[in-house]
C-alpha positions, 0 to 999 in steps of 0.5 A: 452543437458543442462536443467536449471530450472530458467535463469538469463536472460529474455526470455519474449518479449516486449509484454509478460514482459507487460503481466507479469506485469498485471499478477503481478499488479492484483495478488498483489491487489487480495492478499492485498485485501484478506488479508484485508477482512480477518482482517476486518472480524476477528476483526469483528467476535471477533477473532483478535488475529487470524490474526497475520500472516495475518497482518504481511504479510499484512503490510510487502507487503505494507511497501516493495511497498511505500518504493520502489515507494518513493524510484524510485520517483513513487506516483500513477497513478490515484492519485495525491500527493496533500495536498487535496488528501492526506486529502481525502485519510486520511478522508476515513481511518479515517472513515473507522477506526471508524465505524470498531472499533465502530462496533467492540467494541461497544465504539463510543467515544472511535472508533471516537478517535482512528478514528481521530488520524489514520486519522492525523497519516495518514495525515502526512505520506502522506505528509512525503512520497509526499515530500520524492516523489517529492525530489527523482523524482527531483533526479532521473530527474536531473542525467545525462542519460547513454549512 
């Protein structure tokens, strides 16, 4: 009898490999999540420099997942890639940077610069990421279907 730990081939069915992947989505968003609270909370309580590790894992999930969805041609389900959304999506950033930063520090002129230039940093890369989006979504539509 031959025992294996792990196998190259997938032993889930249709339904399982969609339950699999639920599983994965909520535990992914449950860590992010996390590790959010986690750094809002440290920079809050004055212990920043704590939450090194908890930033770096943090940002590693997060440039892995936008670098795989602009390279597969995916934005999101529920959001489109528009100049408007991508506008929301910045101005909420912006705001939450500056109340974060002016709570933090006490320093609001200061909090609403650093909220403004996030808020148009953001701007751009969404716009840069929606176009790097759409160009590969047209890539991968236009290639030929293997048989």
């Amino acid at each position: 009898m031959k025992f294996s730990l792990y196998s190259k081939k997938n032993v889930l069915d249709e339904m399982q490999e969609q339950t699999m992947s639920q599983i994965e989505r909520r535990g992914f968003w449950l860590m992010w999540g996390g590790l959010l609270a986690a750094m809002v909370i440290q920079q809050l309580t004055g212990n920043a420099e704590k939450a090194t590790g908890e930033g770096v894992v943090f940002m590693a999930g997060c440039v892995y997942t936008v670098a795989e969805c602009v390279r597969n041609g995916l934005w999101d389900r529920h959001l489109s890639s528009s100049m408007g959304a991508n506008a929301v999506c910045s101005l909420l950033a912006a705001v939450a940077v500056t109340v974060l930063h002016g709570l933090t520090y006490g320093y609001w002129m200061g909090a609403a610069f650093t909220g403004v230039s996030t808020g148009l940093l953001c701007f751009a890369l969404l716009q840069f990421c929606a176009h790097l989006v759409q160009k590969n979504r047209k890539k991968l539509d236009d290639e030929p279907e293997e048989k």
